[in-house]
N, C-alpha and C positions, 0 to 999 in steps of 0.2 A: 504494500500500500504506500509506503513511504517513497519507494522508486516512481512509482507511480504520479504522486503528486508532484514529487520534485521536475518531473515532465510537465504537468501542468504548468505547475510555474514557472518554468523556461519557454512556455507556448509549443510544446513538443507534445499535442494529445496524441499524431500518430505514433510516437514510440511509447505513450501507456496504455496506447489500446493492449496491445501482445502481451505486454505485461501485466496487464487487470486478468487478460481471458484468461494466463498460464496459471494464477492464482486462483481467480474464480473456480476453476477445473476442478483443484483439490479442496479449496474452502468456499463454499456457492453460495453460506450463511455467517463468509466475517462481514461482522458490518463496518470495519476500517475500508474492506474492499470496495462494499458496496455503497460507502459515504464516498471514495473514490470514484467508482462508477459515477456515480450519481452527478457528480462536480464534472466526469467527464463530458457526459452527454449534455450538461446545461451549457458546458461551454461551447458544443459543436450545434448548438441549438436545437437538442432533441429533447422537449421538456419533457412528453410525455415518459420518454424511456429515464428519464432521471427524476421524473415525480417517484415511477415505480420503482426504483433501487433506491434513494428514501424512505419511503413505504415498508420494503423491505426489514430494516432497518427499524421501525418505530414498530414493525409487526412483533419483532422479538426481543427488542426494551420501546415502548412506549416514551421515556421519558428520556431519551439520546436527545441532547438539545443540538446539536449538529445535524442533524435530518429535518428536526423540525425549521432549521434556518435555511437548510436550503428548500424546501418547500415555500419558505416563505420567499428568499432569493425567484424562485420561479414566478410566482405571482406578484411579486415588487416588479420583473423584467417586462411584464403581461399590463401592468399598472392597474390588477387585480389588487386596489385598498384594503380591501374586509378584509378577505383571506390571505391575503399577505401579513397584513399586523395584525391576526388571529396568530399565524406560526410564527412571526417574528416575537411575538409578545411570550408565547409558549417557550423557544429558546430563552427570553430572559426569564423566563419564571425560573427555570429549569436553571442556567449559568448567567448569571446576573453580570459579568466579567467576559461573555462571553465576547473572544476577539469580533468588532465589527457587526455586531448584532445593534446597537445604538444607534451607531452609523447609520445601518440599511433602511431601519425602520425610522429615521428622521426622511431620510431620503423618500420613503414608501407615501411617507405622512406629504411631503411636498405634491404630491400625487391627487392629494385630497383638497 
């Protein structure tokens, strides 16, 4: 997962795609993985495939305040208000601290 994002963050999603699916292969229920997925697909603009590894994710903790932001992250890019600062709000319940969670939802709020 961490190879992973570090792709991300260099703007290199096609070198984490190979490395999410080599991973996913053996672990299809880490949700490091699938918070990775998740961040990939919203970056290559396929919300729907990165709502559902989110999802994923909040299927088997509920209370991962990193799924819930990016859920909110999709519907803040959508300029979906409610549901955006419904999850963005659920991440701060959940990590009060959390990096960039303030940020999004002030930005969400300009929406409104």
């Amino acid at each position: 997962a961490l190879l992973a994002r570090a792709y991300l963050i260099a703007d290199r999603g096609g070198d984490a795609a190979p490395v999410l699916g080599a991973a996913l292969a053996t672990q299809p229920a880490h949700p490091e993985l699938l918070l990775a997925l998740g961040d990939l697909a919203r970056f290559d603009g396929r919300a729907a495939d990165a709502r559902a590894a989110y999802r994923k994710v909040l299927d088997g903790d509920a209370r991962n305040p990193h799924a819930w932001f990016g859920i909110g992250r999709i519907d803040a890019e959508r300029e979906a208000v409610r549901d955006g600062r419904a999850a963005i709000r659920q991440a701060l319940a959940l990590s009060p601290n959390g990096a960039g969670y303030q940020g999004e939802l002030a930005t969400l709020e300009s929406y409104a």
